[in-house]
C-alpha positions as CSV (number, residue, x, y, z in Angstrom):
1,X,0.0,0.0,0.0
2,X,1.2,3.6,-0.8
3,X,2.2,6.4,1.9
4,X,-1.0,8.3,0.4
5,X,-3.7,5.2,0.9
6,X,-2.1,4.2,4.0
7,X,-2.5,7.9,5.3
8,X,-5.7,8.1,3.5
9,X,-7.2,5.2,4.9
10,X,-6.1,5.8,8.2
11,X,-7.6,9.3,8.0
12,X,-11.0,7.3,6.9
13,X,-10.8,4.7,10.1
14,X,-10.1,7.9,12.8
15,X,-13.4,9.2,11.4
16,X,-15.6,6.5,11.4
17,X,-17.3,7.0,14.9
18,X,-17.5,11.0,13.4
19,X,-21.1,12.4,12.7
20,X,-21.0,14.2,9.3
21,X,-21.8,16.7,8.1
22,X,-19.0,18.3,9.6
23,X,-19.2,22.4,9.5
24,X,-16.1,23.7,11.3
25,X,-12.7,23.0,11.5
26,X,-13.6,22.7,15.8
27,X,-15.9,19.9,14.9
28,X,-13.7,17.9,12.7
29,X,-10.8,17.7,15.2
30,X,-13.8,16.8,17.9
31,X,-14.4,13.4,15.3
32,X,-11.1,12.1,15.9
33,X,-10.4,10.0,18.6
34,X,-7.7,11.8,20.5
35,X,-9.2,15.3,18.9
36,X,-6.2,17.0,17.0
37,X,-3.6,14.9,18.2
38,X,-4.1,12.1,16.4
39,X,-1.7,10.7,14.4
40,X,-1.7,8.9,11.4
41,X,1.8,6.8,10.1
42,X,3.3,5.2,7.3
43,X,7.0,4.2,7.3
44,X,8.8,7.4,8.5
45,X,6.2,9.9,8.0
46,X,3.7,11.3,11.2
47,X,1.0,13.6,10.4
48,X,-1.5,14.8,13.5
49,X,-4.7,15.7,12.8
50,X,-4.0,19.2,14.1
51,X,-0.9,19.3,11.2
52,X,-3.5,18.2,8.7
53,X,-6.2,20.7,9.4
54,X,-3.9,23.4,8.6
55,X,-4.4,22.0,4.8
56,X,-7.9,22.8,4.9
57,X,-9.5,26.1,3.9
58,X,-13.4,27.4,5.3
59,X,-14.4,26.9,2.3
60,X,-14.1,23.3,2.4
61,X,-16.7,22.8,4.7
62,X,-19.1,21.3,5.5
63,X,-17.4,17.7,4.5
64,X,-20.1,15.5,4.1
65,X,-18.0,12.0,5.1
66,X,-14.6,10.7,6.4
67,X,-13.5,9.9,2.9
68,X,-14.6,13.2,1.5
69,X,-12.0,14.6,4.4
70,X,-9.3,12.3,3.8
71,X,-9.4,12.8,-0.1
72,X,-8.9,16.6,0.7
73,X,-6.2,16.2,3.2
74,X,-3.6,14.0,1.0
75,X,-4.5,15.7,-1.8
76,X,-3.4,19.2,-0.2
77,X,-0.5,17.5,1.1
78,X,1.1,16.3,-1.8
79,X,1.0,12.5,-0.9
């Protein structure tokens, strides 16, 4: 699996107990398990959650699901 789907579907699985839609940046770190300091791995690379929402822009919201958020997120990052 690549460094993007791992990260991507890690993103995906820290969402799933998340209630969508989400509206503000506030309630998507709120849908992660340990809020914005969650961390997702592959190989040598550690984003948090809290890293990651500095990729996202108001506009973005509201995300609608987990892989609607993830999809944005490696995107912006470049993975």
């Amino acid at each position: 699996m690549s460094v993007k789907d791992e990260i991507h579907s890690q993103i995906v699985g820290g969402l799933a107990n998340g209630t969508f839609p989400v509206n503000t940046p506030e309630e998507l770190f709120a849908a992660f398990p340990d809020g914005a300091a969650t961390t997702c791995k592959s190989g040598d690379l550690v984003v948090s959650a809290g890293d990651a929402g500095k990729l996202l822009k108001a506009s973005d919201f509201p995300f609608k699901n987990a892989k609607q958020v993830a999809d944005v997120i490696v995107e912006r990052a470049g993975l």
